[in-house]
PyMOL CGO cylinders between C-alpha atoms (Angstrom):
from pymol import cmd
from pymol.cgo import CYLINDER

trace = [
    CYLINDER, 94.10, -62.59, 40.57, 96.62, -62.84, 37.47, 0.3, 1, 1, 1, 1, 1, 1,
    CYLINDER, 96.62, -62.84, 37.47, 93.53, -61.13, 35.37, 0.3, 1, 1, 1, 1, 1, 1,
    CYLINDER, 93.53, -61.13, 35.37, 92.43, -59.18, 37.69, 0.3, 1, 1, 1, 1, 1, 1,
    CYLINDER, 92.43, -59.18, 37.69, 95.82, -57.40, 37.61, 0.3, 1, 1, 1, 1, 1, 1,
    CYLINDER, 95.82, -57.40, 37.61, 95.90, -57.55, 34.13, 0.3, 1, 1, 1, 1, 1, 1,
    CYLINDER, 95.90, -57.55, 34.13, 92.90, -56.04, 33.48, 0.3, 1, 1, 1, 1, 1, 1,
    CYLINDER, 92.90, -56.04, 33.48, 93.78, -53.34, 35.89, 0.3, 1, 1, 1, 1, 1, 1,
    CYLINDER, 93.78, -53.34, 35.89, 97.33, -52.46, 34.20, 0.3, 1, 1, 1, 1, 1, 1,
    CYLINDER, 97.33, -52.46, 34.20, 95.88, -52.05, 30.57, 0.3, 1, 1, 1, 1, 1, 1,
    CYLINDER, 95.88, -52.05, 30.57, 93.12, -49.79, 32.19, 0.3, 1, 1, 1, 1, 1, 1,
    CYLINDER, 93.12, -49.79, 32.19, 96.27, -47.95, 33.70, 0.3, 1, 1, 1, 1, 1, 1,
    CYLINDER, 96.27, -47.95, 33.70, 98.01, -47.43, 30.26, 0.3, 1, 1, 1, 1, 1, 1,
    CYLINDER, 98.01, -47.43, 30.26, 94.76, -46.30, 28.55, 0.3, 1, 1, 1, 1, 1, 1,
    CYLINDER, 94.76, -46.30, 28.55, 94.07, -43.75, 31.00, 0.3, 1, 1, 1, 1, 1, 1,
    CYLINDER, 94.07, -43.75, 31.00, 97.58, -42.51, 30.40, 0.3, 1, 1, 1, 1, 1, 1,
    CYLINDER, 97.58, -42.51, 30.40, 96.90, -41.57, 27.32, 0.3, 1, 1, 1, 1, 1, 1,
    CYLINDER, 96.90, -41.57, 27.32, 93.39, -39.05, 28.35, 0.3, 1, 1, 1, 1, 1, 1,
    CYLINDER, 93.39, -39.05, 28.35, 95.04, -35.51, 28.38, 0.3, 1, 1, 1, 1, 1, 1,
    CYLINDER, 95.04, -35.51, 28.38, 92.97, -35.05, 31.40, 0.3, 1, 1, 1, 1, 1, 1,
    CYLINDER, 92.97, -35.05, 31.40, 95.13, -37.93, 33.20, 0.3, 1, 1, 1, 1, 1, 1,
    CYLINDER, 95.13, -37.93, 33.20, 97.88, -37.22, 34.92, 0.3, 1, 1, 1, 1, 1, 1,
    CYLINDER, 97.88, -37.22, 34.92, 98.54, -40.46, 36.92, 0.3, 1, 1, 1, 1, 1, 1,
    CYLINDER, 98.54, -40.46, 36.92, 96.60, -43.68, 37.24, 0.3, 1, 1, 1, 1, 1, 1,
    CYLINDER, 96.60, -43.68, 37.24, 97.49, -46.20, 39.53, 0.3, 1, 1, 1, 1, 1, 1,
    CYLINDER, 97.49, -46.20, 39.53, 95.35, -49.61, 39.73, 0.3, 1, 1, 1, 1, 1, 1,
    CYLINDER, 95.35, -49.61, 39.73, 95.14, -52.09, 42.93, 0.3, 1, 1, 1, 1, 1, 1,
    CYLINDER, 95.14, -52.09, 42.93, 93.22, -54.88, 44.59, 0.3, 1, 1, 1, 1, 1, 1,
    CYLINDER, 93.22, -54.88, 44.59, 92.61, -53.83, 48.42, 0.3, 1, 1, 1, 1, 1, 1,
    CYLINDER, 92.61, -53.83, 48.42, 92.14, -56.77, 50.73, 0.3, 1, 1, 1, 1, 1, 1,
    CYLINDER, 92.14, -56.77, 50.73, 88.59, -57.29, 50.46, 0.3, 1, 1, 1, 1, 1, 1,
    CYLINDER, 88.59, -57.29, 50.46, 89.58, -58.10, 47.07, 0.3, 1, 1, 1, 1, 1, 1,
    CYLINDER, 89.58, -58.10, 47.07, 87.81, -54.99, 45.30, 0.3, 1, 1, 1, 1, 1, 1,
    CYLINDER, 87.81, -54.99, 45.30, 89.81, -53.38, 42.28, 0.3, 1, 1, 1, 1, 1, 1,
    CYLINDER, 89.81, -53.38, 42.28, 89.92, -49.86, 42.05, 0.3, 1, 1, 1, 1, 1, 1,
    CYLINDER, 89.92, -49.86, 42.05, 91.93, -47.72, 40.10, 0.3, 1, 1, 1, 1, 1, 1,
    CYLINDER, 91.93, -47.72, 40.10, 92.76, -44.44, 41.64, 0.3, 1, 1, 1, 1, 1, 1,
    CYLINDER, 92.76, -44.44, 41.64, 92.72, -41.17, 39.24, 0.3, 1, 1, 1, 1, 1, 1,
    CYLINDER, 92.72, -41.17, 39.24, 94.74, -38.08, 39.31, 0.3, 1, 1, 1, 1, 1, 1,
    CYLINDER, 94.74, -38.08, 39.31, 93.93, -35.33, 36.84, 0.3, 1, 1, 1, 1, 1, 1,
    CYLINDER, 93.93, -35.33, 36.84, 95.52, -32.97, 35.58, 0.3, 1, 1, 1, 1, 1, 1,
    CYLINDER, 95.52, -32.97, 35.58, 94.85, -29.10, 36.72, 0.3, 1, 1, 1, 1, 1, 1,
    CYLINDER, 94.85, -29.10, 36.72, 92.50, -27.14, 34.91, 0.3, 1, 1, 1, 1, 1, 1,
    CYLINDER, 92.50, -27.14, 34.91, 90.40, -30.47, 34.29, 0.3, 1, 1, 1, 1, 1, 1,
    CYLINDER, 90.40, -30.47, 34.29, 87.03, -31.88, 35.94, 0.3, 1, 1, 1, 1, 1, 1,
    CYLINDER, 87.03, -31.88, 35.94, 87.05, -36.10, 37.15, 0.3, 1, 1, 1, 1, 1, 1,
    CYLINDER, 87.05, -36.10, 37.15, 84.39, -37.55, 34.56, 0.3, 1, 1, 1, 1, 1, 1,
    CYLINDER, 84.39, -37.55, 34.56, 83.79, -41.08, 35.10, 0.3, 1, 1, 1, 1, 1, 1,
    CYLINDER, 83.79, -41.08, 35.10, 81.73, -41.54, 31.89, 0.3, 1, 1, 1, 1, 1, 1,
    CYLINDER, 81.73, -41.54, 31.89, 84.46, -39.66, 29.94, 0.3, 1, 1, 1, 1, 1, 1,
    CYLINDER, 84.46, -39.66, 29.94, 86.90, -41.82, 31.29, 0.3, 1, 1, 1, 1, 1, 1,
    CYLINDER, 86.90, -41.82, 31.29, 85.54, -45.01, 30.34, 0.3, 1, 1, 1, 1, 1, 1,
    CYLINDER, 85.54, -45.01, 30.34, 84.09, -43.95, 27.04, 0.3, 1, 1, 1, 1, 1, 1,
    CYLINDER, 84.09, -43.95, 27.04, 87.97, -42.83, 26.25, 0.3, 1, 1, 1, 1, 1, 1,
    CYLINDER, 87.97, -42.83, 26.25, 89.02, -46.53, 27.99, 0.3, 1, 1, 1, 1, 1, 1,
    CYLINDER, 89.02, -46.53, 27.99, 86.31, -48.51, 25.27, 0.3, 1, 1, 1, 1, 1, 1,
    CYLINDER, 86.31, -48.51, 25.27, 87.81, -46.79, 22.48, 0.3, 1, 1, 1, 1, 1, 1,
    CYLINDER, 87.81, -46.79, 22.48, 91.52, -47.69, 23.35, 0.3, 1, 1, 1, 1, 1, 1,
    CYLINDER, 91.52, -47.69, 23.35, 89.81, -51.54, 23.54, 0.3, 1, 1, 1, 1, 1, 1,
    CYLINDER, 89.81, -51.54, 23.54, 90.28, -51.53, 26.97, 0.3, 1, 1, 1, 1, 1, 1,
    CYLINDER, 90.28, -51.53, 26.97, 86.70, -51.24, 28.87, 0.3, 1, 1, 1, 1, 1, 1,
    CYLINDER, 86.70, -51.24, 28.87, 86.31, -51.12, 32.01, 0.3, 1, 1, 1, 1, 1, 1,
    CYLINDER, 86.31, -51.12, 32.01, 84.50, -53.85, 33.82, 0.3, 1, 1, 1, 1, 1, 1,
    CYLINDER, 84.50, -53.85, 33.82, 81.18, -52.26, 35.72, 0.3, 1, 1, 1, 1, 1, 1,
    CYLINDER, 81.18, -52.26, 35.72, 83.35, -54.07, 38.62, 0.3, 1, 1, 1, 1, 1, 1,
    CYLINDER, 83.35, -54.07, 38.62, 85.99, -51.87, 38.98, 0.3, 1, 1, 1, 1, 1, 1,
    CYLINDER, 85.99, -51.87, 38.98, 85.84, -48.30, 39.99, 0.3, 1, 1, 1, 1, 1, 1,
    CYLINDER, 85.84, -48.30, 39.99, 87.37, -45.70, 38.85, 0.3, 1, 1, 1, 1, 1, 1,
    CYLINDER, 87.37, -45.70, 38.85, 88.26, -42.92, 41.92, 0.3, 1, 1, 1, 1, 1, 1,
    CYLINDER, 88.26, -42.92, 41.92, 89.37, -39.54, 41.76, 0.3, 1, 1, 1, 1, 1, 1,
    CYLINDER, 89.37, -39.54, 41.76, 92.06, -38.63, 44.11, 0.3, 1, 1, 1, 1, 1, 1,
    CYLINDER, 92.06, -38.63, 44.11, 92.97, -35.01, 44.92, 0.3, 1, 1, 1, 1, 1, 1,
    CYLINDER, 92.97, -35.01, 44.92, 96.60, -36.32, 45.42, 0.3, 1, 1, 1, 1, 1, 1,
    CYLINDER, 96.60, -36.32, 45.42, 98.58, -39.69, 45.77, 0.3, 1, 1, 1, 1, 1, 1,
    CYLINDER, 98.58, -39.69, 45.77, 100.22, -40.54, 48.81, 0.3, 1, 1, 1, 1, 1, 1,
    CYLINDER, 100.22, -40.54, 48.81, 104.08, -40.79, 48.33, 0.3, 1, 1, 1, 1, 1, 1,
    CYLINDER, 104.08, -40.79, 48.33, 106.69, -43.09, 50.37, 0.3, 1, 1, 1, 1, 1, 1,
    CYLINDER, 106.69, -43.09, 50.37, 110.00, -41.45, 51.05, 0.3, 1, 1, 1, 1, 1, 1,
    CYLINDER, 110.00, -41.45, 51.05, 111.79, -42.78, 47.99, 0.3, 1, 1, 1, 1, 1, 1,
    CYLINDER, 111.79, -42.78, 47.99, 109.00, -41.32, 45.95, 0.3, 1, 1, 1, 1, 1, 1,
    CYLINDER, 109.00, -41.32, 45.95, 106.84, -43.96, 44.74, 0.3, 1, 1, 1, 1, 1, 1,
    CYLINDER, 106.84, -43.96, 44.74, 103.17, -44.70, 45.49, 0.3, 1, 1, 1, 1, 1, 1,
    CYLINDER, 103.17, -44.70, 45.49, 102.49, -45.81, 48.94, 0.3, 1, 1, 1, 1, 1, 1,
    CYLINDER, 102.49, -45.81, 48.94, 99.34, -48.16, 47.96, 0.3, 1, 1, 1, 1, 1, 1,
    CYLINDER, 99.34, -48.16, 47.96, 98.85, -49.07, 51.98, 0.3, 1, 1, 1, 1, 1, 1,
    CYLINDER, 98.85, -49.07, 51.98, 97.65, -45.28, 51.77, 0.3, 1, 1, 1, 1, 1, 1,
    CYLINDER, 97.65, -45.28, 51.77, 95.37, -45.20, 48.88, 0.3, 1, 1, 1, 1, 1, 1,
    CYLINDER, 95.37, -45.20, 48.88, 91.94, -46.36, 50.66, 0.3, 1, 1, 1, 1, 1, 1,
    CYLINDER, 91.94, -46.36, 50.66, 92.43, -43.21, 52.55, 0.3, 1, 1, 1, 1, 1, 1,
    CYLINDER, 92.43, -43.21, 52.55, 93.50, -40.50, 49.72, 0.3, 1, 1, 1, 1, 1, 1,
    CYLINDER, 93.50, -40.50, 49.72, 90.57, -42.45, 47.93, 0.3, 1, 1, 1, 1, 1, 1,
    CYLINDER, 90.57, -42.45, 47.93, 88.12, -41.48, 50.59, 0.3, 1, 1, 1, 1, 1, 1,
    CYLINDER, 88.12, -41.48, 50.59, 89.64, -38.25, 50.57, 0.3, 1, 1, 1, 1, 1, 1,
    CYLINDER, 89.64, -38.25, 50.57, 88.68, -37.31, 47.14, 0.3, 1, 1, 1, 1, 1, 1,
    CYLINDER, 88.68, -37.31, 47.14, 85.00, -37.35, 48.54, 0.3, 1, 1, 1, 1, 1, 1,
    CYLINDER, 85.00, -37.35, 48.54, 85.25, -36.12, 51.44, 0.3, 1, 1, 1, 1, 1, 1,
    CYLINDER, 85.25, -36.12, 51.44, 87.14, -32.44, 50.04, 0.3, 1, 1, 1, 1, 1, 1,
    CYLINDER, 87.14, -32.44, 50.04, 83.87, -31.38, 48.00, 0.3, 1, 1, 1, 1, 1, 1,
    CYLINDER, 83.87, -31.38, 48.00, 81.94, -31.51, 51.51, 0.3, 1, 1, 1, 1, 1, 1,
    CYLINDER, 81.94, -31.51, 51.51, 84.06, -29.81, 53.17, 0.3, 1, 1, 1, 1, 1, 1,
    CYLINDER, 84.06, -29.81, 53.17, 84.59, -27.11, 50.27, 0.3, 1, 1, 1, 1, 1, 1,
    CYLINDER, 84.59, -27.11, 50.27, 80.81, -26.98, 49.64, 0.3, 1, 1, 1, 1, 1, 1,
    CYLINDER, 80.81, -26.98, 49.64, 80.37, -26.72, 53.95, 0.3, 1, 1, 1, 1, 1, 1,
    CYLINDER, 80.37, -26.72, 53.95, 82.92, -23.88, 53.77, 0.3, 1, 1, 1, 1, 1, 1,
    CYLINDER, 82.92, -23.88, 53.77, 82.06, -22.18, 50.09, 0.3, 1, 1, 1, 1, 1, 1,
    CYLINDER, 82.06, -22.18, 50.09, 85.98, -22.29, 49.72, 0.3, 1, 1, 1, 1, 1, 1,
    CYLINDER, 85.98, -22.29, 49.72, 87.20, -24.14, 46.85, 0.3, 1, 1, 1, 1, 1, 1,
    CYLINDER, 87.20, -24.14, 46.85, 90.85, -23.81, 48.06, 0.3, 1, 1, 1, 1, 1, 1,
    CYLINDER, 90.85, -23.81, 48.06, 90.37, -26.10, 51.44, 0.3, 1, 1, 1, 1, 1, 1,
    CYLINDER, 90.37, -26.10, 51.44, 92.99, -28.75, 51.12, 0.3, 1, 1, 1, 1, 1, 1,
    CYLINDER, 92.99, -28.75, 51.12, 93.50, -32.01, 52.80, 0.3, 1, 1, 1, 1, 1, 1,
    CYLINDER, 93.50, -32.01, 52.80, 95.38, -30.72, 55.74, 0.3, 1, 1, 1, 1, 1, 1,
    CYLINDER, 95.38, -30.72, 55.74, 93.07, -28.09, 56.69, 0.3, 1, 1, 1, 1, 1, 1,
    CYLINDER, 93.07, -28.09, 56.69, 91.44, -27.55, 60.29, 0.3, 1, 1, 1, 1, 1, 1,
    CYLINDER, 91.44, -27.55, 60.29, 87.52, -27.80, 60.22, 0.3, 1, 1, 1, 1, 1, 1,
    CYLINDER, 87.52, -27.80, 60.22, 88.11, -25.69, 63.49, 0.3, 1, 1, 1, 1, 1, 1,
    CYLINDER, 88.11, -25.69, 63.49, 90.33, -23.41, 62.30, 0.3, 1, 1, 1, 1, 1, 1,
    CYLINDER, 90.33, -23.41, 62.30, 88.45, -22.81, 59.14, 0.3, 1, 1, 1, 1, 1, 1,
    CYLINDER, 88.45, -22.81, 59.14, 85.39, -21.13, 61.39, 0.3, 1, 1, 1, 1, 1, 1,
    CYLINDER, 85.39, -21.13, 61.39, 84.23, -24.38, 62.02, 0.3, 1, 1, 1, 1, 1, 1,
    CYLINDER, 84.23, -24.38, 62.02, 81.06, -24.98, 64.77, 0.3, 1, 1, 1, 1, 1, 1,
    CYLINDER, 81.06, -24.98, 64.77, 79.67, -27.81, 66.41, 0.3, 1, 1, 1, 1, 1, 1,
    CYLINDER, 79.67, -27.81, 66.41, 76.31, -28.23, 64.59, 0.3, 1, 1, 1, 1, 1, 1,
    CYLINDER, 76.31, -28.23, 64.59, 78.32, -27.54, 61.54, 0.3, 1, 1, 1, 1, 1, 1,
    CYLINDER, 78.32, -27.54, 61.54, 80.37, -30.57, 62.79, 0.3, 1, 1, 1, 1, 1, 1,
    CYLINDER, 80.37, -30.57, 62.79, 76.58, -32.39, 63.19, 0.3, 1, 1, 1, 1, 1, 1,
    CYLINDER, 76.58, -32.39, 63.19, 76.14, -31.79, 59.35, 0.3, 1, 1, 1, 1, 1, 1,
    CYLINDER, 76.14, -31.79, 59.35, 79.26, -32.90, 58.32, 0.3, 1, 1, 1, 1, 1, 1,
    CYLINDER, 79.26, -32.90, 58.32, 78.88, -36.41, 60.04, 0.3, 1, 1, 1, 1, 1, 1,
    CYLINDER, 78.88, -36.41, 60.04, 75.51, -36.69, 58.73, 0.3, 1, 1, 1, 1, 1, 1,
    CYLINDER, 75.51, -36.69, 58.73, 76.73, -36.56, 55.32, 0.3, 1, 1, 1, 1, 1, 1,
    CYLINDER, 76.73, -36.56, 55.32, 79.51, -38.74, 56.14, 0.3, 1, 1, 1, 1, 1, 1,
    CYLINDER, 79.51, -38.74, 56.14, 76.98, -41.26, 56.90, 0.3, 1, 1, 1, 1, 1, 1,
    CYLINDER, 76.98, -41.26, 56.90, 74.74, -40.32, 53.82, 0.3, 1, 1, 1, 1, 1, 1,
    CYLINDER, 74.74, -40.32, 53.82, 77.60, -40.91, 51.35, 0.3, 1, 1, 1, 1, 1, 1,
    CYLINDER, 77.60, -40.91, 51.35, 80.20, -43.77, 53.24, 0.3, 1, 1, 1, 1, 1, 1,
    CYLINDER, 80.20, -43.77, 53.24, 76.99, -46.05, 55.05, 0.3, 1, 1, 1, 1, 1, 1,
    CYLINDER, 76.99, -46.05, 55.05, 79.48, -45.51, 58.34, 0.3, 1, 1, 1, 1, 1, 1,
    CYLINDER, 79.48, -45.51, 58.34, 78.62, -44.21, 61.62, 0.3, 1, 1, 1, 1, 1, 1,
    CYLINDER, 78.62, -44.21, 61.62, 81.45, -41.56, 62.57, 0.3, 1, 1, 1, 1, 1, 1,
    CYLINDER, 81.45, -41.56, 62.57, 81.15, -40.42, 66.39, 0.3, 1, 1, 1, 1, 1, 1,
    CYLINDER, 81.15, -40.42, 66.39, 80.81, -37.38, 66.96, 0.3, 1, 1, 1, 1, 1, 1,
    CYLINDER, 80.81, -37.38, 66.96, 83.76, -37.37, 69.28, 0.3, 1, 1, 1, 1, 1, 1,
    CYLINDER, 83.76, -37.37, 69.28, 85.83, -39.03, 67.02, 0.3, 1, 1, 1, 1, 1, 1,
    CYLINDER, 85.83, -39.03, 67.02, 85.42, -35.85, 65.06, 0.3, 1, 1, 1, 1, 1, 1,
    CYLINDER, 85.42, -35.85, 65.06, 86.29, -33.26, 67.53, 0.3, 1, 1, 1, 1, 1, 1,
    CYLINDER, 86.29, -33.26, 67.53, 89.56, -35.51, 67.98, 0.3, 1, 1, 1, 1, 1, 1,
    CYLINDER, 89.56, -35.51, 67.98, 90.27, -35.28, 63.97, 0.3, 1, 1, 1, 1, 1, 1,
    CYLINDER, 90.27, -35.28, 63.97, 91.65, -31.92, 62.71, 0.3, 1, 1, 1, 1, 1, 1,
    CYLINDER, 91.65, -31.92, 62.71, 91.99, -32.31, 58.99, 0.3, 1, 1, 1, 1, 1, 1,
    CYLINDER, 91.99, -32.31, 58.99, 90.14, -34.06, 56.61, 0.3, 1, 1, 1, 1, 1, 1,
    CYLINDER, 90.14, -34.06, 56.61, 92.89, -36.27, 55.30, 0.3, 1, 1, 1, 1, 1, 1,
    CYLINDER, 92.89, -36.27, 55.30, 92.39, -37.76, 59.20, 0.3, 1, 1, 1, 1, 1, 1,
    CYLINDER, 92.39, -37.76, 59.20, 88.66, -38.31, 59.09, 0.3, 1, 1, 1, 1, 1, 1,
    CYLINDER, 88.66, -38.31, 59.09, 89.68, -40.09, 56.05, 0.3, 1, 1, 1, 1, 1, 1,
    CYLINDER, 89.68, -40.09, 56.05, 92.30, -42.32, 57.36, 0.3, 1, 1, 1, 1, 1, 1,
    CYLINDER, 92.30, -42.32, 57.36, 89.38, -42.64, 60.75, 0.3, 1, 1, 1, 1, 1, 1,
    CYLINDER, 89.38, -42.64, 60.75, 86.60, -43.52, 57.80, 0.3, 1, 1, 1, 1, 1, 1,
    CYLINDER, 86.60, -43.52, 57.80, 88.94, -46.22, 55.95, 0.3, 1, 1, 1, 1, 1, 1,
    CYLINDER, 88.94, -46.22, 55.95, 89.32, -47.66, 59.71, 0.3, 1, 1, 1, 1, 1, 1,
    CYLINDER, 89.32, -47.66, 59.71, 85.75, -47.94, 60.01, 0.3, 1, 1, 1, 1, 1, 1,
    CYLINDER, 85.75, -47.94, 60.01, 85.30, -50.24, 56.98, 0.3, 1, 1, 1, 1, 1, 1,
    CYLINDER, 85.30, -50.24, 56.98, 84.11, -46.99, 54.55, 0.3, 1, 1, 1, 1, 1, 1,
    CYLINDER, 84.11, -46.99, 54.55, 84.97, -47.56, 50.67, 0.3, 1, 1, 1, 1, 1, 1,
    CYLINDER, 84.97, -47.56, 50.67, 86.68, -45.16, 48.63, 0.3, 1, 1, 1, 1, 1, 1,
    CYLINDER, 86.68, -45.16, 48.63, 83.95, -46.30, 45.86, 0.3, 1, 1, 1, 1, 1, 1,
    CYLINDER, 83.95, -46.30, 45.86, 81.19, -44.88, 47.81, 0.3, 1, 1, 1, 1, 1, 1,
    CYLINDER, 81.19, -44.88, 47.81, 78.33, -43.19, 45.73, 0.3, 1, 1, 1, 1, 1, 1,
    CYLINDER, 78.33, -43.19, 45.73, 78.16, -39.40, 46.03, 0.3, 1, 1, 1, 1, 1, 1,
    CYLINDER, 78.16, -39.40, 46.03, 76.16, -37.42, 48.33, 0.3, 1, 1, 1, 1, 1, 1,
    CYLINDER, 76.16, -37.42, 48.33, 72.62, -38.14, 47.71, 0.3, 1, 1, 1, 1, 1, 1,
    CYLINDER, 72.62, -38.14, 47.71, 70.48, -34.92, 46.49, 0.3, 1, 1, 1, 1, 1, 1,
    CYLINDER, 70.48, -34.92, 46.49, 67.85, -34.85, 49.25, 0.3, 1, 1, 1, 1, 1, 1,
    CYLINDER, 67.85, -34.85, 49.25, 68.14, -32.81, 52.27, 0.3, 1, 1, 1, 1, 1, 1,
    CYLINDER, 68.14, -32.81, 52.27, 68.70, -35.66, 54.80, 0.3, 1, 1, 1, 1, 1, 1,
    CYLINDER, 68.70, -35.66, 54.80, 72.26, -34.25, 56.02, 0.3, 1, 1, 1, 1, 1, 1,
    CYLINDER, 72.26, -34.25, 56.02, 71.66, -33.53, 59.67, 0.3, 1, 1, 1, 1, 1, 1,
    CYLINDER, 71.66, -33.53, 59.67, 70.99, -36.31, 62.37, 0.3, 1, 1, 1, 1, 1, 1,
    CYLINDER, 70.99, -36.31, 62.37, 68.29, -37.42, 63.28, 0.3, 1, 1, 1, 1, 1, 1,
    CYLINDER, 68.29, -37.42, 63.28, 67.16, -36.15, 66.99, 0.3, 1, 1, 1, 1, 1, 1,
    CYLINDER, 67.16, -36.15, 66.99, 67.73, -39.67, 68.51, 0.3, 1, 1, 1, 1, 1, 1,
    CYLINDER, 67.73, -39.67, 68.51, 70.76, -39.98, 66.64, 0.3, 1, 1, 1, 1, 1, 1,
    CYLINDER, 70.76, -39.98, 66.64, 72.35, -36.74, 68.24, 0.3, 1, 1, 1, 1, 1, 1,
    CYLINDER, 72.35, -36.74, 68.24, 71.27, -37.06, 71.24, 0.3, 1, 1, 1, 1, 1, 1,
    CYLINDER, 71.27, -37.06, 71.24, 72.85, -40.93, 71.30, 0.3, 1, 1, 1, 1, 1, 1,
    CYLINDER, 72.85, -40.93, 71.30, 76.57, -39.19, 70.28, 0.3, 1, 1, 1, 1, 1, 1,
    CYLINDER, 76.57, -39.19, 70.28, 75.61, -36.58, 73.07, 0.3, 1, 1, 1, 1, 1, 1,
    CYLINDER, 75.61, -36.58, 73.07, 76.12, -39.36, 75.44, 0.3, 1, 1, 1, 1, 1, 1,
    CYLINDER, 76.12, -39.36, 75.44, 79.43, -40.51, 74.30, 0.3, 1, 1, 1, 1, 1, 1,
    CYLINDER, 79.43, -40.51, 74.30, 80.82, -37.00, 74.29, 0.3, 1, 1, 1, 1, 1, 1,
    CYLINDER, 80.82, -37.00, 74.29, 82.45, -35.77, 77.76, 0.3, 1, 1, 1, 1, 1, 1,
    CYLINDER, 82.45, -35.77, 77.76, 81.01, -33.04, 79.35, 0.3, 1, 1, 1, 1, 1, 1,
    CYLINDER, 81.01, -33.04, 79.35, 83.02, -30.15, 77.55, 0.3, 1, 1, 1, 1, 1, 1,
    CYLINDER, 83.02, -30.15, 77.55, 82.34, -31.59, 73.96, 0.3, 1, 1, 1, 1, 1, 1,
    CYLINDER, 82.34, -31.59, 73.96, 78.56, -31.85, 74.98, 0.3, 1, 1, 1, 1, 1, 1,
    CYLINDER, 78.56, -31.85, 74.98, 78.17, -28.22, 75.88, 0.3, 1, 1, 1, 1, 1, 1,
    CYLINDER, 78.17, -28.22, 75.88, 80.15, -27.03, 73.27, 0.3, 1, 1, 1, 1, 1, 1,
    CYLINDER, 80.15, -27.03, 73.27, 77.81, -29.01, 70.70, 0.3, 1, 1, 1, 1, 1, 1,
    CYLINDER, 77.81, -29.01, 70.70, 74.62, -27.64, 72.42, 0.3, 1, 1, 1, 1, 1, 1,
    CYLINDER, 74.62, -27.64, 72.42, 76.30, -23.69, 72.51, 0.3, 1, 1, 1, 1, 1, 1,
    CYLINDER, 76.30, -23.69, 72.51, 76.57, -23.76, 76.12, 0.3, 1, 1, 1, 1, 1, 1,
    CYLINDER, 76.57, -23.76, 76.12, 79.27, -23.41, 78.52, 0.3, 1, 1, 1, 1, 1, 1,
    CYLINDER, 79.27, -23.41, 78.52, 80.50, -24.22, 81.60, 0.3, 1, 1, 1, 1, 1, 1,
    CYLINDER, 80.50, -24.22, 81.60, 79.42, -21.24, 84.67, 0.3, 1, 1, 1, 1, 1, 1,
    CYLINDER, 79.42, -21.24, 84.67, 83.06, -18.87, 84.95, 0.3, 1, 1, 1, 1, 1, 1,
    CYLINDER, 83.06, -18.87, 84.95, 84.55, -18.38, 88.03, 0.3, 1, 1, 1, 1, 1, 1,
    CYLINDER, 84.55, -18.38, 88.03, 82.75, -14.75, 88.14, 0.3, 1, 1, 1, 1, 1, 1,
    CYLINDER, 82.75, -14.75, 88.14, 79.45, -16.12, 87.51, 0.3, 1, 1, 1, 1, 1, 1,
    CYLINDER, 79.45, -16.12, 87.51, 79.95, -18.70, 90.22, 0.3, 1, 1, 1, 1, 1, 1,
    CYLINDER, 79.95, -18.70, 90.22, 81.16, -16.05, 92.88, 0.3, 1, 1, 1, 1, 1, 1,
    CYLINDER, 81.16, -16.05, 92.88, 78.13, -14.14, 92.05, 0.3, 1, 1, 1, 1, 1, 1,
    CYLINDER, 78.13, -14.14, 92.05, 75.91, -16.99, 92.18, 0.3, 1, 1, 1, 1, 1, 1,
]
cmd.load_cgo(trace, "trace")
């Protein structure tokens, strides 16, 4: 553990020194997997390979066992220092923003943001998990994500369900959407209103039912 950490802290202080960096912070979760999270700076991209190309030339490689993760943000406690119990999720998050930005064509969409209030639709919602699943290897519910507003909460849900922050990207092929069987399995563990919504139907209105 004592060179695990120390491994981890001189990665820290060579990423300092990147102009793209503007905060690194390395840790060992409790499955025991480093990771050290990065924050760049505005104005510049998250590129791994640059990163570790920059880390080998301060004689400080990174081992192919630690990952490096972008973060869109690092979650503060209230005296102002990192709150590392939070990191798994802001970790996750740094995936899951791209998605939602790509789902939305809006490259402003911040962690907080509504999927529902953004103009967001139940098959919409069907893609969304289907990536999820493409990218984290985790099985989100369908109603779990009518109950989860923002994205920073499917992330916090995702780290729950076992996902990495390390997860690969998105893969490039088209397999997004759920499978038929797969749907129709979170169909049944939706109540009635979720259900209908998903499958653009509604409930008969009073009117209707009068005239029935």
């Amino acid at each position: 553990m004592d060179r695990t950490k120390h491994v981890l802290d001189t990665c820290v202080v060579g990423l300092h020194r990147h102009p793209a960096v503007r905060e690194a912070i390395g840790t060992t979760h409790s499955d025991g997997e480093p990771v050290v999270y990065v924050l760049v700076e505005d104005g510049h991209a998250f590129d791994e390979a640059e990163l570790r190309r920059h880390l080998k030339q301060e004689a400080h490689p990174v081992p192919d066992g630690i990952a490096l993760v972008p973060v869109p943000e690092l979650p503060r406690a209230e005296d102002g220092s990192v709150d590392h119990a939070e990191l798994p999720a802001f970790g996750i998050l740094g995936g899951l923003l791209p998605v939602w930005r790509e789902a939305f064509e809006d490259d402003g969409i911040g962690a907080d943001d509504d999927f529902f209030a953004l103009g967001g639709y139940s098959m919409l919602a069907v893609r969304l998990v289907g990536k999820i699943a493409d990218r984290y290897d985790v099985d989100l519910p369908l109603a779990d994500f009518f109950d989860l507003p923002t994205v920073l909460d499917v992330a916090y849900r995702l780290t729950e369900l076992g996902a990495r922050p390390s997860a690969p990207e998105v893969s490039p092929h088209p397999a997004d959407e759920l499978s038929l069987e797969d749907l129709l399995a979170d169909i049944d563990r939706l109540s009635e209103d979720q259900a209908l919504t998903l499958l653009g139907l509604e409930g008969p209105s009073a009117d209707d039912a009068a005239h029935g």
